[in-house]
C-alpha positions as CSV (number, residue, x, y, z in Angstrom):
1,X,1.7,-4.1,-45.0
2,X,-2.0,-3.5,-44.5
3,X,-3.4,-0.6,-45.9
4,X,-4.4,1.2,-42.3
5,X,-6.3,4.1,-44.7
6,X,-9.4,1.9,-44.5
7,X,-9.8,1.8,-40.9
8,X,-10.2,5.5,-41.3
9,X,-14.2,6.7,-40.6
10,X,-16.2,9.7,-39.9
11,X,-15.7,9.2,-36.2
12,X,-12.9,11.6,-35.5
13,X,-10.3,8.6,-36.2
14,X,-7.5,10.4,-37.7
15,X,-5.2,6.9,-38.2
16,X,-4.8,3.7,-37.3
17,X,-1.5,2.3,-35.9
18,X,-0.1,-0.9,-34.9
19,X,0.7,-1.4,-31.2
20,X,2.5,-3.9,-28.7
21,X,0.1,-4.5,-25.8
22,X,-0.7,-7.7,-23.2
23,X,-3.9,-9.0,-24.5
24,X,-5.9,-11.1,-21.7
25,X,-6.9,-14.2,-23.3
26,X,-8.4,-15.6,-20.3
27,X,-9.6,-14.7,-16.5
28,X,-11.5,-16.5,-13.9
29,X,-12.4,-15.2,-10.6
30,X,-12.9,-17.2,-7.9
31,X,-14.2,-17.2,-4.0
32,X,-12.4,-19.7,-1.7
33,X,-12.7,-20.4,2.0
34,X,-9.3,-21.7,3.3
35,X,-10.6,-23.8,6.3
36,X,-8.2,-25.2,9.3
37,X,-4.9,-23.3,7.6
38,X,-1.8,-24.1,9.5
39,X,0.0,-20.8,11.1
40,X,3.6,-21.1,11.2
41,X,6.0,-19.5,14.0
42,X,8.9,-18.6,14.5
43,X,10.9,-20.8,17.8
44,X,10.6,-17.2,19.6
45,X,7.0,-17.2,19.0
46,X,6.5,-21.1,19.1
47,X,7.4,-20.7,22.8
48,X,4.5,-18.6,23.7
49,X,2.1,-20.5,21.2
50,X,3.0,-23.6,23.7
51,X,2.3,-21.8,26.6
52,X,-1.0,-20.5,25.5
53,X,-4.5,-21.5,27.1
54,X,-6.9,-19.2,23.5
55,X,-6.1,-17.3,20.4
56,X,-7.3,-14.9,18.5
57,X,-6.9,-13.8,15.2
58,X,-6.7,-9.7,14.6
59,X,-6.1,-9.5,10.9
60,X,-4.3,-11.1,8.1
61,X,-2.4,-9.9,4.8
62,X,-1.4,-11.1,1.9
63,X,2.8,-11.7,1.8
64,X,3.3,-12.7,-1.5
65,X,2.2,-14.7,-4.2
66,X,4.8,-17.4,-6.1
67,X,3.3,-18.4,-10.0
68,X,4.2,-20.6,-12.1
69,X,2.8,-21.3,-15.5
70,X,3.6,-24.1,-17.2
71,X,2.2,-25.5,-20.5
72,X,-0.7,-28.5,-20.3
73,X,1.4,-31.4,-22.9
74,X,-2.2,-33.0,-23.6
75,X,-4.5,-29.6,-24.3
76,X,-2.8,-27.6,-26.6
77,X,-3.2,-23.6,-26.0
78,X,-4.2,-24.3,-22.1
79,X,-1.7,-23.6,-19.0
80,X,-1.6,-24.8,-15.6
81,X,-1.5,-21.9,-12.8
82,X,0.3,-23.4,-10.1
83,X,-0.5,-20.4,-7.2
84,X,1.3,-20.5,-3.9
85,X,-0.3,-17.6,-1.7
86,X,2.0,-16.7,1.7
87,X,-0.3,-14.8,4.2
88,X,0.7,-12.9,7.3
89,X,-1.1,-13.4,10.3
90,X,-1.7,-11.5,13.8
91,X,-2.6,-13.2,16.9
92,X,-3.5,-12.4,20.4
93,X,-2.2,-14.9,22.5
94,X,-3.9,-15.5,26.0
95,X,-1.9,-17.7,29.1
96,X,-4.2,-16.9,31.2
97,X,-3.7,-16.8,35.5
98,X,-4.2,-13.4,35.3
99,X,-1.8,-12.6,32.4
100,X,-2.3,-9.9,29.7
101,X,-2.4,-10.8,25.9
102,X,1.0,-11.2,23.2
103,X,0.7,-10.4,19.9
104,X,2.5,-13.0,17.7
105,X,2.9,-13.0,14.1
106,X,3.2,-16.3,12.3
107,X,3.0,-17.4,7.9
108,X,0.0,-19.5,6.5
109,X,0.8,-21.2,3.2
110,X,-2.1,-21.7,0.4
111,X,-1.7,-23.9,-2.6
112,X,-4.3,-23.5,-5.5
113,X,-4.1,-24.6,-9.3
114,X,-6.3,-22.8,-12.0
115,X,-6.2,-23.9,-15.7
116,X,-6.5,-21.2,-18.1
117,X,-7.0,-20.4,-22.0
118,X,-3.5,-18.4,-22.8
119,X,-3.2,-19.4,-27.1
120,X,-0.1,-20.9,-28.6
121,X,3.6,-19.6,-29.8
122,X,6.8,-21.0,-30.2
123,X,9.1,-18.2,-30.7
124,X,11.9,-17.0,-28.5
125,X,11.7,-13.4,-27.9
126,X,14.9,-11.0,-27.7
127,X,14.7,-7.2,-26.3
128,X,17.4,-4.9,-25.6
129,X,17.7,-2.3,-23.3
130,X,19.4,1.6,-23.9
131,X,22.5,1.7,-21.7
132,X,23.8,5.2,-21.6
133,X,27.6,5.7,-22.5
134,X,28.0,1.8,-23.6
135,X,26.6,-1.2,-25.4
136,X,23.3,-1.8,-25.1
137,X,22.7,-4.9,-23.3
138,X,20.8,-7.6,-24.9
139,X,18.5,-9.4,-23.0
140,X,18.5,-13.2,-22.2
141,X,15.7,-14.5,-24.6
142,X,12.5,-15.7,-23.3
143,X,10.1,-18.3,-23.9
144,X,6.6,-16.9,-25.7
145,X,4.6,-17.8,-22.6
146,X,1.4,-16.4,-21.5
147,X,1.9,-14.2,-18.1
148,X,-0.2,-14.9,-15.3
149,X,-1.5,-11.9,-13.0
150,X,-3.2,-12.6,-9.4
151,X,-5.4,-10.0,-8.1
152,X,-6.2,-10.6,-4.3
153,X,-8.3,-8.7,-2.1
154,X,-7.8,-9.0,2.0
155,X,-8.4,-12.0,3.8
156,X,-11.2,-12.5,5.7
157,X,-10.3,-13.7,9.0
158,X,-13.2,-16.2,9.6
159,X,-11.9,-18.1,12.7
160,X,-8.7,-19.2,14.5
161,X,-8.2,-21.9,17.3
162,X,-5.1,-23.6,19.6
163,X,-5.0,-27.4,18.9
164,X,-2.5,-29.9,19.7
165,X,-0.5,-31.0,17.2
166,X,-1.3,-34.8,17.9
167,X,-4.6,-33.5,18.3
168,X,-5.1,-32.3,14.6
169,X,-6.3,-34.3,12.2
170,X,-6.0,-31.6,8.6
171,X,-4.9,-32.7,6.0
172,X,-3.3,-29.1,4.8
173,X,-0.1,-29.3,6.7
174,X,2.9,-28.9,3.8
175,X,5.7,-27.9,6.6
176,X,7.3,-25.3,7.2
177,X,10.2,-26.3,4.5
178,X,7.5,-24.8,1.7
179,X,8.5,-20.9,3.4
180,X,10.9,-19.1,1.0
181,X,14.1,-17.6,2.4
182,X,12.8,-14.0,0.9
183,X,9.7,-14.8,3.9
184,X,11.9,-15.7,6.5
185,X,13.9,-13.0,6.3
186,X,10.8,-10.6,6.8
187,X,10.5,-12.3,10.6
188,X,14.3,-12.5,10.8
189,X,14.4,-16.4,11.3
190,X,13.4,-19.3,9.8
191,X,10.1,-21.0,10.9
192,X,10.4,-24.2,13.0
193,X,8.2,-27.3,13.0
194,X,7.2,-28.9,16.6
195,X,5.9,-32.6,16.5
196,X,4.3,-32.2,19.6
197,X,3.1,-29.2,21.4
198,X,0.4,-26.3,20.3
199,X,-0.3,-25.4,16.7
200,X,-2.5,-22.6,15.4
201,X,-5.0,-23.2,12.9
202,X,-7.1,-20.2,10.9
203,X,-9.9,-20.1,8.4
204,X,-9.4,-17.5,6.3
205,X,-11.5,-16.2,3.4
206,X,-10.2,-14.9,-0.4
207,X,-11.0,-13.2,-3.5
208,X,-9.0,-13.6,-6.7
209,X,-8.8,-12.9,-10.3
210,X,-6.6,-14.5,-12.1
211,X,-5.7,-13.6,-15.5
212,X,-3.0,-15.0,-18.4
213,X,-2.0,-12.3,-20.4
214,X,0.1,-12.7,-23.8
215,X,1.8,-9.2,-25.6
216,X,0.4,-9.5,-28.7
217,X,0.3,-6.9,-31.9
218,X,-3.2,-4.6,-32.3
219,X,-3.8,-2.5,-34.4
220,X,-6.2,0.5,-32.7
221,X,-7.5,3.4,-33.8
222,X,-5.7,7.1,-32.8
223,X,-8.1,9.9,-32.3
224,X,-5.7,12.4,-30.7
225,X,-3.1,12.9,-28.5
226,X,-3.4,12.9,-24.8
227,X,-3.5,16.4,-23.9
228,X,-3.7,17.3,-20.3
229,X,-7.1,19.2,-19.7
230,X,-5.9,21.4,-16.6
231,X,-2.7,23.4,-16.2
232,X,-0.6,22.5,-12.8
233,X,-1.4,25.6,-10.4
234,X,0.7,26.0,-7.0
235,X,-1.1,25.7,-3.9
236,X,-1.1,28.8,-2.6
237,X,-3.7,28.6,0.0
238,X,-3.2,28.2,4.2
239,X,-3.9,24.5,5.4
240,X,-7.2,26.1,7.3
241,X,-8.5,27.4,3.9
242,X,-7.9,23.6,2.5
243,X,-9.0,22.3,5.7
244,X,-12.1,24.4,5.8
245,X,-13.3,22.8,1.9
246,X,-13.4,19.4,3.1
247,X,-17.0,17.8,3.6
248,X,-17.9,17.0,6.8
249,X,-17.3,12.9,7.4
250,X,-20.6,12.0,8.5
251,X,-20.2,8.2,7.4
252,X,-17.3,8.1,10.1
253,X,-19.9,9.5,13.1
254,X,-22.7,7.5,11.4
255,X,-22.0,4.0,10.0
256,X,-24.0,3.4,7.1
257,X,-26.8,1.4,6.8
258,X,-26.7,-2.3,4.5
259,X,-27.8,-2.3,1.5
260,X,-30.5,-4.8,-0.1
261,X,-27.8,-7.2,-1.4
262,X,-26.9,-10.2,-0.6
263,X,-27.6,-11.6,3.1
264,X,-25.1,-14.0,5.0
């Protein structure tokens, strides 16, 4: 064992201890503009898509993100980061003669592959977990593979526009079969596919970070416990008196101004 007395200084380090924490071996972040995305419908929703004269997009969310990481056979240490992102999309839908708008929500589906840095292993890793008044339960073993993490902020809705289908000439449509159940059960139904008809496409805009993470063993230096700093005090004051300490919200009367960055 190593001798952790070393790692001792003047610094106010009182020891040094070994510690099991993910380690990010490798990140990338990444700006994408998802051009001429196809929106996907439920046959409830479909109807009214067909019957429609405009569009337009009022905002879109991110679902869910599927990942799968999987190890590259001819670069040792790298893995492939197969991402698929599922994004929830609102739409006011315009018939026109004199009708007023529906709101329709629908799934876009975006496929991306990054290739990351995540180091080697080959062992298989067991845990167990503390089960009260039993056996603990052991853990199926897992393979020593690097964890990927996505961070994404908001789309940007950039554009949406009514097409039809015979019409459209992207090359981005996987069909609606690439939906998970977990997804369709958020709309209550599965999606349906039209060959002919009206199909929505949206342009959407993203920012990610992507990360592969492995838990590896560091040793750090301890310079004191975590001590809280404040005691916990009951409020004991009348929702005016809290009311009346909040700063007035003059960015909400008076939209800031932009700043020198950069300029679209």
């Amino acid at each position: 064992m190593a001798d952790t007395n070393k790692y001792i200084h003047a610094g106010g380090c009182k020891e040094a201890v070994c510690v099991d924490a993910g380690r990010v071996y490798d990140s990338c972040s990444d700006k994408d503009c998802l051009e001429d995305l196809r929106v996907y419908f439920t046959e409830r929703d479909q109807m009214v898509i067909d019957h429609a004269i405009s569009v337009r997009a009022k905002k879109a969310e991110i679902l869910s993100t599927f990942i799968d990481v999987e190890a590259l056979p001819f670069n040792r240490g790298y893995y492939s980061c197969d991402l698929t992102f599922y994004f929830k999309v609102e739409l006011e839908v315009y018939s026109g003669h004199g009708a007023g708008c529906t709101t329709v929500c629908g799934v876009a589906v975006f496929q991306k592959k990054v290739i990351l840095f995540g180091s080697e292993g080959s062992v298989k890793v067991f845990t167990s977990e503390f089960c009260p008044d039993s056996h603990d339960r052991q853990e199926m073993p897992t393979r020593n593979m690097p964890r990927c993490t996505v961070q994404v902020a908001e789309p940007v809705v950039l554009g949406a526009k009514l097409v039809e289908k015979r019409e459209c000439s992207c090359h981005c449509d996987c069909g609606c079969s690439c939906i998970p159940a977990s997804i369709c059960e958020r709309f209550g139904c599965n999606f349906c596919d039209t060959d002919n008809g009206k199909i929505v496409l949206i342009t959407l805009g993203i920012f990610t970070i992507v990360q592969l993470i492995r838990n590896v063993q560091m040793l750090m230096p301890i310079y004191d416990f975590c001590i809280p700093a404040k005691d916990c005090c009951p409020n004991t004051e009348s929702p005016c008196d809290i009311f009346k300490k909040m700063c007035f919200p003059v960015d909400e009367f008076f939209p800031p101004k932009g700043t020198d960055g950069c300029s679209c």
